[in-house]
N, C-alpha and C positions, 0 to 999 in steps of 0.2 A: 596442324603443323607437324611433320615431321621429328623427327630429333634422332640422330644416333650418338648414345651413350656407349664410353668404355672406360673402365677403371683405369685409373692412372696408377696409383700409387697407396701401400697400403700403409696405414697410420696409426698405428698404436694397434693391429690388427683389427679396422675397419676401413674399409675402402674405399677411396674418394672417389667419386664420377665428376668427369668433366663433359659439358658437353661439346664436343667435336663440330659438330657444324649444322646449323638448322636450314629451313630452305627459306626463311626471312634472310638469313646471313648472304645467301646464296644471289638472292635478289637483289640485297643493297651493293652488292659483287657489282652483280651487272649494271645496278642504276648510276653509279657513281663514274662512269666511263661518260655515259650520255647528260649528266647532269653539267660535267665539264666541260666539254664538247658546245653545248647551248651556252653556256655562262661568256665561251671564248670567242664563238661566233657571233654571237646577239649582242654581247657588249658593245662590239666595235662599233654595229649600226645603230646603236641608240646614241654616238655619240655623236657619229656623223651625221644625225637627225636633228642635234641640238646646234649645230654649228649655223651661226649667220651667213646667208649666202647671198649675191646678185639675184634681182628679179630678173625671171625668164628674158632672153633677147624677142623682140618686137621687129615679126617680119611683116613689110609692106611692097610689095612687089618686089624688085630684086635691092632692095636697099633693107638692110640688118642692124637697128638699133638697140643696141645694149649700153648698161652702163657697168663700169669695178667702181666700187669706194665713192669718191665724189667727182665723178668725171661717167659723162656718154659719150659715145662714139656714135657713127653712121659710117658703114660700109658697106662697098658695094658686092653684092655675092658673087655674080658671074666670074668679076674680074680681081676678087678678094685683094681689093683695095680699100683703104682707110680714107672716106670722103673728108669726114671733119670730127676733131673731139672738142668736146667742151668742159671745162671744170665746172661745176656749181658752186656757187660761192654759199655754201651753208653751214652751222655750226659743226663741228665734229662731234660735242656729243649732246644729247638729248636737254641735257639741264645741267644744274650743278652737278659735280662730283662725286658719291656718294661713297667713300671710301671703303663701307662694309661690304659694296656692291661688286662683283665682278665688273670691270672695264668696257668688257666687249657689249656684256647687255645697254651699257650705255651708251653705244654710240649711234650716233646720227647716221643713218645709212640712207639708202634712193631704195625704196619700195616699189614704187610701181612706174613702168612707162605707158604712156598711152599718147593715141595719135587721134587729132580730131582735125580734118583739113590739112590745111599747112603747117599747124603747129604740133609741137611734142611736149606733154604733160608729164613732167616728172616729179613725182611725189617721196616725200623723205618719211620717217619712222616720226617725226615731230609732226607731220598732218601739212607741211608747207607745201606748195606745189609753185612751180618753177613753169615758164613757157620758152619752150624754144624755137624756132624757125628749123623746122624738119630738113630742108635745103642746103642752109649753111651753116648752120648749127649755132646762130646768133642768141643770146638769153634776150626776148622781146619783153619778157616781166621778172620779177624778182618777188621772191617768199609770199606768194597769194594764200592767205593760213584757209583753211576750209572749216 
């Protein structure tokens, strides 16, 4: 390690050194630019990673099913028209309330869509799966638990 020493100041006639600057000094100079830099940039996407979001929209030829919150829709792509939406009638959130708990972790959300034939399988964060009539967006069953 380097070090440049120079007296500062003399003291009852002996001479203090201080030291002026080492090149550890020199480094943590330069790291502390880039340490904040990552802290400023990377924070934001780790929160945006933790946020609950919509399962991916479910394309099946030119008809686009997604769902927000407790409601799917089907739209049509070509003519980005809105064929049908449907509420789901299911809990808002997972169980009781758990007052220590953040809110958001607890609620009932639509996890996964999925199409098998004519119908649309939509699944909530509770394991319940819902049948819809992919056509008119009819609920043909209610809460099938898996």
């Amino acid at each position: 390690m380097a070090v440049a020493i120079i007296p500062v100041q003399k003291d009852e006639g002996f001479p203090r050194f201080s030291r002026l600057m080492c090149l550890g000094d020199i480094q943590t100079i330069f790291q502390a630019p880039i340490i904040l830099f990552c802290v400023f940039t990377l924070l934001p996407v780790s929160f945006v990673l933790g946020k609950i979001g919509d399962p991916r929209p479910l394309i099946v030829g030119h008809i686009r099913y997604e769902s927000h919150q407790h409601t799917v829709s089907a739209t049509d792509v070509g003519k980005n028209k809105v064929l049908w939406k449907t509420k789901i009638p299911m809990a808002f959130y997972r169980g009781d309330v758990d007052p220590r708990l953040e809110r958001d972790i607890q609620w009932n959300i639509i996890n996964s869509l999925e199409i098998k034939g004519k119908l649309l399988f939509v699944t909530n964060s509770k394991r319940e799966t819902f049948k819809l009539d992919s056509v008119t967006g009819k609920l043909v069953k209610q809460a099938v638990s898996e």
